[in-house]
N, C-alpha and C positions, 0 to 999 in steps of 0.2 A: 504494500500500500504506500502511495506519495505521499509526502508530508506536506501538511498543508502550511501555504507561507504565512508569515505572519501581517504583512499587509497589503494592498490589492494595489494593482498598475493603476498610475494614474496616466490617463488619456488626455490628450494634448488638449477637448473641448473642455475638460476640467478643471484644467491644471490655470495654478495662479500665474501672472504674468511673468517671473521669475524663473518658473519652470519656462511657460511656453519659451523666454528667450533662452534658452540653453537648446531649448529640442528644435527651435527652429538654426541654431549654430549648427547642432548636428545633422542636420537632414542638409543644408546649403553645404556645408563642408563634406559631406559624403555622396550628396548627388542622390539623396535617396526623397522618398515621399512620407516616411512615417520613420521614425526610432525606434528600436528592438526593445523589448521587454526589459532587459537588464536597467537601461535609461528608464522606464514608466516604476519599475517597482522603487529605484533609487529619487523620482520623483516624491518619494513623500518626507523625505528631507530634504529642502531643496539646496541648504549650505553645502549636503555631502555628494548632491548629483552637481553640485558646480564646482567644486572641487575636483570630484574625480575624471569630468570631463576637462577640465583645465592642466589636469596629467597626463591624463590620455593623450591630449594633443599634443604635449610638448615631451612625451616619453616616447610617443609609435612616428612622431615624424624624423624625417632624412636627418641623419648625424653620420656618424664615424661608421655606424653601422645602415647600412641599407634598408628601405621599409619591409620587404620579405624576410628578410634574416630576422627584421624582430618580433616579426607575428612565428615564424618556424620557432624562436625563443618561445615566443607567448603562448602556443598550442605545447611544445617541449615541457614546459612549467605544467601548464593546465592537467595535460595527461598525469603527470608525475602527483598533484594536487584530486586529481579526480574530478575537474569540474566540467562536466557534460555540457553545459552551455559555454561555455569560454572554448571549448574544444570545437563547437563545431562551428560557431563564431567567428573564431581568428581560423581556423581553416577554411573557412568561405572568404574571409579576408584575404590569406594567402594563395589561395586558387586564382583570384581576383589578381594580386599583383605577378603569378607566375610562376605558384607552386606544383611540378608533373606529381602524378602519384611516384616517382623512382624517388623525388627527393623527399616526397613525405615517408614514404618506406625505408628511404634512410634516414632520417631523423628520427623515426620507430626506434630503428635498430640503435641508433647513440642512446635514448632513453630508454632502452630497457639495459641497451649494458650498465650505463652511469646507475639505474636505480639498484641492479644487481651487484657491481661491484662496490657501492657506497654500501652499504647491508652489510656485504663483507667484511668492509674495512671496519663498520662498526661492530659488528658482530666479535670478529675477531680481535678489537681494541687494537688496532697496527697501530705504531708509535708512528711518528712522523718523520719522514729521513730529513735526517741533517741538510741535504743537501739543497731542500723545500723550504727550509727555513729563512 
């Protein structure tokens, strides 16, 4: 059985002006016609949906690293986190900027090794080599 959320999306007709200008930033800056759930459930704070979309933008845009490389991070984390919505998310984001399934399949294979060998390392308490230091 789903767990039931603790509070309900709020819809752009509903929403106070505050919200609307964050979800209308989002849908112009994404080229879309509506905001994903993630943004309407986060609408019912609206300090912490403007926040987190003022992240958003300045963490997933062009830097050092490329916009695919950081959504391929962002689904990497997600998987490893469990979070079903962020996973299929930033993989529609990723497909979007030029994700093949060979590189999603290999980025599988880095995060199942990383999650397998970290286990390890903790499992087995390996000191840390000198040479890491």
């Amino acid at each position: 059985m789903a767990a039931m959320p603790y509070a309900k999306p709020i819809e752009y007709e509903e929403a106070c002006p505050e919200v609307r200008a964050v979800f209308d930033e989002i849908m112009t800056l994404r080229k879309v016609d509506r905001v994903n759930n993630f943004w309407k459930y986060l609408a019912n704070d609206p300090a912490t949906l403007r926040r987190t979309w003022e992240s958003i933008k300045e963490i997933m845009a062009p830097g050092a690293l490329d916009p695919l490389t950081k959504e391929l991070i962002y689904i990497a984390v997600s998987v490893t986190n469990g979070c079903e919505y962020c996973i299929a998310s930033h993989t529609g984001s990723a497909e979007k900027k030029g994700m093949t399934p060979e590189m999603f399949g290999e980025m599988m294979a880095v995060v199942g090794m990383a999650n397998e060998t970290n286990r390890l390392v903790t499992g087995y308490r390996v000191a840390l080599d000198e040479a890491f230091r």
